[in-house]
C-alpha positions as a Markdown table, in Angstrom:
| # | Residue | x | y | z |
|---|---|---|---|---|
| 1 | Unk | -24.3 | -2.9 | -9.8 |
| 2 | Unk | -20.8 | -3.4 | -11.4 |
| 3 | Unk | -17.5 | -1.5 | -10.5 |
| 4 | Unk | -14.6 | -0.7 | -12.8 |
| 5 | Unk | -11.4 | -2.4 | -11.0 |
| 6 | Unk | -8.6 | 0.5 | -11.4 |
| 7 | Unk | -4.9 | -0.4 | -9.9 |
| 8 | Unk | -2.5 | 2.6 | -8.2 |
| 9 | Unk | 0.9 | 0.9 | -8.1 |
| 10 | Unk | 3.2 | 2.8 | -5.5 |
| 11 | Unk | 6.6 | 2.2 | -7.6 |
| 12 | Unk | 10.0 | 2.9 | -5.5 |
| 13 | Unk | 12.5 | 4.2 | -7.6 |
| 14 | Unk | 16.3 | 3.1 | -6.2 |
| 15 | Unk | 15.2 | 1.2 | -3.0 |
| 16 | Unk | 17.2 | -1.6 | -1.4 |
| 17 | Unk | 15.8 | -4.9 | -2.5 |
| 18 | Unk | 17.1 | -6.2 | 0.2 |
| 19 | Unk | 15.2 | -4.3 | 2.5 |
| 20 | Unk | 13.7 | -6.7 | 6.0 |
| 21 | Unk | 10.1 | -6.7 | 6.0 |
| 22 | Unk | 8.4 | -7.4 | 9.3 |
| 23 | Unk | 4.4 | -7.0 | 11.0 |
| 24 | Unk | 4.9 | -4.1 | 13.7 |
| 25 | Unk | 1.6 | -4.6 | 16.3 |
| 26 | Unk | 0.4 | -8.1 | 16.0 |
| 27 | Unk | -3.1 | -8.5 | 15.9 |
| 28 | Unk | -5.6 | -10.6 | 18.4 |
| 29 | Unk | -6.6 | -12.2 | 15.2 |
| 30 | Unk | -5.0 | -15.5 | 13.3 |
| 31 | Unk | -5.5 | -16.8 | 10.4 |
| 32 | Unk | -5.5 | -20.0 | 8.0 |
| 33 | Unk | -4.8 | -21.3 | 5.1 |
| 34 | Unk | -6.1 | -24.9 | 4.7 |
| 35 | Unk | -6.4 | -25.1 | 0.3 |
| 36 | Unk | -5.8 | -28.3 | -1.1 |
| 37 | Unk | -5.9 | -31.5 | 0.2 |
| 38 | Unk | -2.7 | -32.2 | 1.6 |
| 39 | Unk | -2.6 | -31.2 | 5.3 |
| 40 | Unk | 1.5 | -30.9 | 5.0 |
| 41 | Unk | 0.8 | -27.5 | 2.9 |
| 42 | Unk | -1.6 | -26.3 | 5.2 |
| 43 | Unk | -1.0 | -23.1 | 7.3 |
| 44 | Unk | -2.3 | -22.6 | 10.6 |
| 45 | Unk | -2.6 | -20.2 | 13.4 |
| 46 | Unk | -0.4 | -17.5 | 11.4 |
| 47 | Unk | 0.1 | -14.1 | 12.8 |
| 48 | Unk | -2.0 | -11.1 | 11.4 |
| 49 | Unk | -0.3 | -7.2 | 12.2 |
| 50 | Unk | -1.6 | -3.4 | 12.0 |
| 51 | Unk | 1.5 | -2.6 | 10.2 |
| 52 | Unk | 4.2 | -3.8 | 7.4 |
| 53 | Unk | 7.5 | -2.1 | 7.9 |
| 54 | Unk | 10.1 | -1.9 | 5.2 |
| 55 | Unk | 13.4 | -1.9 | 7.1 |
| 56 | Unk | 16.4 | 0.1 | 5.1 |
| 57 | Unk | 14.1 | 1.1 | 1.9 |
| 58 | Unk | 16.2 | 3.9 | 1.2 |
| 59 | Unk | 19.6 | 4.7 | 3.8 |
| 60 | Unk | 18.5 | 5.6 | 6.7 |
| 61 | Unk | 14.3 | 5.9 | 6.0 |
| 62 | Unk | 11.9 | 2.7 | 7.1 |
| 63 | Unk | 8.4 | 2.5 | 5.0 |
| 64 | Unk | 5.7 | 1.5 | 6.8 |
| 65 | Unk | 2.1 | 1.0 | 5.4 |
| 66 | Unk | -0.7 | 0.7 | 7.3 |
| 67 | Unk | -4.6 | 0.5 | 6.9 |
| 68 | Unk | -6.8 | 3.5 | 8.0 |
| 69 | Unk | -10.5 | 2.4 | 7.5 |
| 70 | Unk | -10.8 | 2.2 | 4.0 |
| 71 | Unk | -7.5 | 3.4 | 3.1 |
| 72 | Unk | -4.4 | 2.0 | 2.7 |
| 73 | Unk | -1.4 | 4.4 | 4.0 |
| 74 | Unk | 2.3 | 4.6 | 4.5 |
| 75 | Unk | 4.5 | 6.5 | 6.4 |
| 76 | Unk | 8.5 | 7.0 | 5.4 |
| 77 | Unk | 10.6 | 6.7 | 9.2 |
| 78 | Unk | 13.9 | 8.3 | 9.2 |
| 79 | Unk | 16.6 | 8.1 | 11.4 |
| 80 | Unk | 18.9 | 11.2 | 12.2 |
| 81 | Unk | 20.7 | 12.5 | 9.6 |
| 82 | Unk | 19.3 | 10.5 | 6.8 |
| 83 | Unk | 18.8 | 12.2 | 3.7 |
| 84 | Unk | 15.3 | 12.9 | 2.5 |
| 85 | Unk | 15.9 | 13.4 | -1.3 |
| 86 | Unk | 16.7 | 9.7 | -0.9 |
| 87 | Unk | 13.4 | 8.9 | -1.1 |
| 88 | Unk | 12.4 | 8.5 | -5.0 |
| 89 | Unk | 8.8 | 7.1 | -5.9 |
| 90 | Unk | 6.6 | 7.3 | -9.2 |
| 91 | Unk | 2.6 | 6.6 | -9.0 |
| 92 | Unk | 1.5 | 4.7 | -11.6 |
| 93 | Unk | -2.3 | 4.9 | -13.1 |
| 94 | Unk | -3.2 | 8.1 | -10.8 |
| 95 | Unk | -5.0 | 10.6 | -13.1 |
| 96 | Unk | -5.2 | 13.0 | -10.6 |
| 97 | Unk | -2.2 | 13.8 | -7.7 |
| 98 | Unk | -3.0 | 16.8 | -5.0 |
| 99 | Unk | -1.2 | 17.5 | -2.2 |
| 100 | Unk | -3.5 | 18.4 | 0.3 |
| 101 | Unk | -3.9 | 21.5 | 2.7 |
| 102 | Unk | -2.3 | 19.6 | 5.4 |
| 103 | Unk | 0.0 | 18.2 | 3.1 |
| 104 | Unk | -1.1 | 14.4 | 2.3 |
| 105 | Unk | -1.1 | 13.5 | -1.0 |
| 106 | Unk | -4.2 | 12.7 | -2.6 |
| 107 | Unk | -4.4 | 10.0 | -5.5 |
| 108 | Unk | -7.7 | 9.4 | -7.8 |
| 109 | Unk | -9.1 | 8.0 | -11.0 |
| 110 | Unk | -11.4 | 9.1 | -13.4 |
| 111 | Unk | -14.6 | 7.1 | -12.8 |
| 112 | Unk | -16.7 | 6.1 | -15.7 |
| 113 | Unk | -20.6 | 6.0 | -15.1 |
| 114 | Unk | -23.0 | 3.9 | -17.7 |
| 115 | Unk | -26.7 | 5.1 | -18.1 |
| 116 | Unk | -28.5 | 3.6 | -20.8 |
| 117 | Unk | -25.5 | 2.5 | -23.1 |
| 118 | Unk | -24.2 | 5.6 | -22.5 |
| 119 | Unk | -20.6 | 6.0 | -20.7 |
| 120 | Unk | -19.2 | 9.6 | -19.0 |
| 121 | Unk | -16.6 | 11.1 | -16.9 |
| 122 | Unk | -17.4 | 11.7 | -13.1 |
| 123 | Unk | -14.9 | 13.8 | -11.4 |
């Protein structure tokens, strides 16, 4: 069985690029990175985390993306007083955007199904 690759890029629009990124929760787990043949390049024993934070994306707001089974999630952290228009973001290559009942945001793609040469939309 093949799968269609498909790419959402999470684009922020006026962040700091000099925003500190940091793990939040390290892991039990480590791991390592032996490629090559030159043991001076390799990488061992490096940290894993639960979370990536984004220190001073915006003035005031953290971003902080985390995995949630399957999904990949992000959570924007301000501190009193900061301004919440601030926070400016475009979705690129979502065909579909929802905002949920509860009021996540839900992103998707068209997906293409082949059956005998034949391609169609499945929504």
């Amino acid at each position: 069985m093949a799968f269609e690759k498909s790419l959402l890029r999470l684009r922020m629009i006026g962040a700091s690029t000099r925003a500190n990124i940091q793990g939040d929760e390290e892991l039990i787990g480590k791991v390592n990175y032996f490629v090559g043949n030159d043991p001076s390049r390799w990488l061992a024993n490096i940290p894993t985390y639960a979370k990536v934070r984004y220190t001073g994306i915006f003035p005031g707001i953290d971003l902080v993306y985390y995995g949630n089974r399957t999904q990949l999630e992000y959570d924007f952290v301000l501190a009193p007083r900061a301004n919440l228009a601030s926070i400016k973001f475009a979705i690129d290559g979502a065909e579909r955007i929802k905002i949920g009942d509860e009021g996540d945001l839900h992103l998707g793609r068209s997906r293409v199904k082949s059956a005998c040469g034949n391609r169609r939309s499945i929504n």
